[in-house]
C-alpha positions as CSV (number, residue, x, y, z in Angstrom):
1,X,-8.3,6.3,2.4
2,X,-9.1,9.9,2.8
3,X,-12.1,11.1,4.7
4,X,-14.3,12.7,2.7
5,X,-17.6,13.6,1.3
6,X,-18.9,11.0,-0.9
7,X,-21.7,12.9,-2.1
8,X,-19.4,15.1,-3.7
9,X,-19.1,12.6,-6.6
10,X,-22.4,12.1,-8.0
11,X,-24.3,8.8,-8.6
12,X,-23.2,9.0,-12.6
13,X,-19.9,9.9,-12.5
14,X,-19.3,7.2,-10.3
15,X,-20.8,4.5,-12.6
16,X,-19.0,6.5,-15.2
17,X,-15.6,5.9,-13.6
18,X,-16.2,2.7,-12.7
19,X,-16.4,1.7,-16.2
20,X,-13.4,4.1,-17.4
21,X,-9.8,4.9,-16.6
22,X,-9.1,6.5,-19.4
23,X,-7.5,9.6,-17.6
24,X,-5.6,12.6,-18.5
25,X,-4.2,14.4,-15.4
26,X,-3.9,18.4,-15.5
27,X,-1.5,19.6,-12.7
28,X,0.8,22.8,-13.0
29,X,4.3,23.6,-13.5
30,X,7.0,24.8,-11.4
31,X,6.2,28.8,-13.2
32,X,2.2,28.3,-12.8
33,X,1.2,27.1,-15.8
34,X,-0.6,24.1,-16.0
35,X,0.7,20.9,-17.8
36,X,-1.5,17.7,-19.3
37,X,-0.6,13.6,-19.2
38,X,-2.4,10.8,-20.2
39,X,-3.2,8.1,-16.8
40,X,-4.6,5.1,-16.5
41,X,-6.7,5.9,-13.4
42,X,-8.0,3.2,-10.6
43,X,-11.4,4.4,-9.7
44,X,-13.1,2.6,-6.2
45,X,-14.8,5.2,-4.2
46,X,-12.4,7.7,-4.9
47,X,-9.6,8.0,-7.6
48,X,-6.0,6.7,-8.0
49,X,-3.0,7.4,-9.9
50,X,-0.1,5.1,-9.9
51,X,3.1,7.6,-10.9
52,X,6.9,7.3,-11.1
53,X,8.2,9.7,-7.8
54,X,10.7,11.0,-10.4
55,X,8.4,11.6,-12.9
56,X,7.4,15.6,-13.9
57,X,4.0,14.5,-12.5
58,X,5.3,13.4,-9.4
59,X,7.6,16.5,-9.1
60,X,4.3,19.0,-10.0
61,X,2.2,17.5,-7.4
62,X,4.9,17.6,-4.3
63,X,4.9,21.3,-5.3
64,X,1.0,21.9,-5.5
65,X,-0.9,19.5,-5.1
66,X,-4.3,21.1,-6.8
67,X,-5.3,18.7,-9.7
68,X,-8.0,18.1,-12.3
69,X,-8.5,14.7,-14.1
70,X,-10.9,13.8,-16.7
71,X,-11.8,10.2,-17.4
72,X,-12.9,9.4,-20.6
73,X,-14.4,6.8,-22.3
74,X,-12.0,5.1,-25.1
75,X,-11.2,7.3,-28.1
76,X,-13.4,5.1,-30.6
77,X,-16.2,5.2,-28.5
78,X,-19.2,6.2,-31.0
79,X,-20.2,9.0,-28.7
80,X,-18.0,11.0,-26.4
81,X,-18.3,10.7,-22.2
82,X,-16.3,12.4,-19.7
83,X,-16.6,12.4,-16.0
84,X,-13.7,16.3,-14.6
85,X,-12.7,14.9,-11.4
86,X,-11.4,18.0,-9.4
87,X,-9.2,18.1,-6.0
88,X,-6.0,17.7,-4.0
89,X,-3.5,14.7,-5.0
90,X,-2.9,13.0,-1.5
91,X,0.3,10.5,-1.2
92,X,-0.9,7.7,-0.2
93,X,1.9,5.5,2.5
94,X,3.4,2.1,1.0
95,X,1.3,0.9,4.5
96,X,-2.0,2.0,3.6
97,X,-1.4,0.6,0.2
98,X,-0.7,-2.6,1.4
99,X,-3.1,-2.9,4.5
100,X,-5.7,-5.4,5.1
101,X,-8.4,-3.4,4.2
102,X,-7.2,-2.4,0.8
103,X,-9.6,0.4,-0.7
104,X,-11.4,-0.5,-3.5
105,X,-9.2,1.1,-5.9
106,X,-5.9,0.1,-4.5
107,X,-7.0,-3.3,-4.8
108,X,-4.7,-3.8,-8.7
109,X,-1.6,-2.7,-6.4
110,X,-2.0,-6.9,-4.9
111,X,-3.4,-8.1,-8.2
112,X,-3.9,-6.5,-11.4
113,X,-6.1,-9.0,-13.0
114,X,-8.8,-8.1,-10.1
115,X,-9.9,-4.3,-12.4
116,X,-10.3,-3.0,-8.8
117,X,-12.6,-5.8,-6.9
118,X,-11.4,-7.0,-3.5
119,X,-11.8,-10.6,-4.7
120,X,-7.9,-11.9,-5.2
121,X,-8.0,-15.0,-7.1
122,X,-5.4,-17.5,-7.7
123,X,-2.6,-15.8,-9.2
124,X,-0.6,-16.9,-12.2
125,X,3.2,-17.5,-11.5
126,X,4.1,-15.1,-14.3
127,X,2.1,-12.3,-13.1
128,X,3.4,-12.5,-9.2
129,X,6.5,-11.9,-10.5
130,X,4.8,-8.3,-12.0
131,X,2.9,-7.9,-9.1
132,X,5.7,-8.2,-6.4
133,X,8.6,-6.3,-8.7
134,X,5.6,-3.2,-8.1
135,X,4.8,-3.9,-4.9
136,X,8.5,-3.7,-4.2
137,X,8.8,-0.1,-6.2
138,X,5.7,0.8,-4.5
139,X,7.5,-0.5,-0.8
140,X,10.8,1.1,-1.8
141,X,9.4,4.8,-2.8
142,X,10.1,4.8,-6.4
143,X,6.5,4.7,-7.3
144,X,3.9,6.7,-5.9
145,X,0.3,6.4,-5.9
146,X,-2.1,9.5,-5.3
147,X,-5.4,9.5,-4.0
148,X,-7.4,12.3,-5.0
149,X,-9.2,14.0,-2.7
150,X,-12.1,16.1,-4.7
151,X,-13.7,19.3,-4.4
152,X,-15.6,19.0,-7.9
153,X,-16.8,16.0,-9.6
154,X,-19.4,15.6,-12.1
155,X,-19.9,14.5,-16.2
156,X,-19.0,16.6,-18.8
157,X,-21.8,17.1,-21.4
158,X,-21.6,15.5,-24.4
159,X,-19.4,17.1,-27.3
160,X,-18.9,15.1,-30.0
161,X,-21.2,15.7,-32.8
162,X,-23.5,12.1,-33.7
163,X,-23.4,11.2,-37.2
């Protein structure tokens, strides 16, 4: 994991996250201009994005790696949260994703039933097949997870109208 300054993220964007990975990812194309795609984020300290290396998204951030996300909570939610997570997307080695001390929100990579906890229970015999076929992309390169290192966090104000 990244070194970095926890207090950048404040107190409730983190519970925020924690809750959410509803993410949409904002990175920019090869001519500047910037690009949007729905995520599924991993949030455990920091946030995590789990990406083909073929993938557009891939491709944009191994050219410039400046990034915004914004986790939302889910679409029918009666009122509308959103947490703009701000930074540099950081590859994060196959080794490091794998290590003993797994961070927080690498912990799905070894299980995906664990939602981020370093707890691994007992694991089904139909879901280590899941888990070791992307442990094995992860291992071999062709998916790459990002760490993002932020600048900006904080919670969007609230924009959806109550009824």
């Amino acid at each position: 994991m990244s070194d970095f300054d926890k207090a950048l993220i404040p107190g409730d964007a983190t519970e925020f996250m924690e809750r959410n990975g509803r993410t949409f990812m904002i990175t920019l194309r090869k001519d500047g201009s910037p690009t949007g795609h729905p995520m599924a984020g991993f949030f455990g300290g920091a946030l995590y994005l789990n990406m083909y290396a073929a993938s557009a998204k891939s491709k944009n951030l191994g050219r410039d790696d400046r990034i915004c996300c914004v986790v939302t909570n889910p679409s029918d939610a009666p009122a509308f949260e959103a947490a703009v997570y701000r930074g540099r997307a950081r590859k994060v080695p196959a080794e490091e994703v794998f290590s003993e001390d797994v961070p927080q929100g690498l912990a799905w990579a070894r299980n995906p039933r664990s939602e981020g906890s370093q707890e691994q229970p007992d694991i089904p015999p139909e879901d280590q097949r899941k888990i070791g076929e992307t442990a094995g992309r992860i291992t071999r390169g062709v998916r790459i997870i990002y760490e993002i290192v932020p600048t900006e966090v904080g919670m969007i104000a609230a924009t959806r109208p109550e009824d």
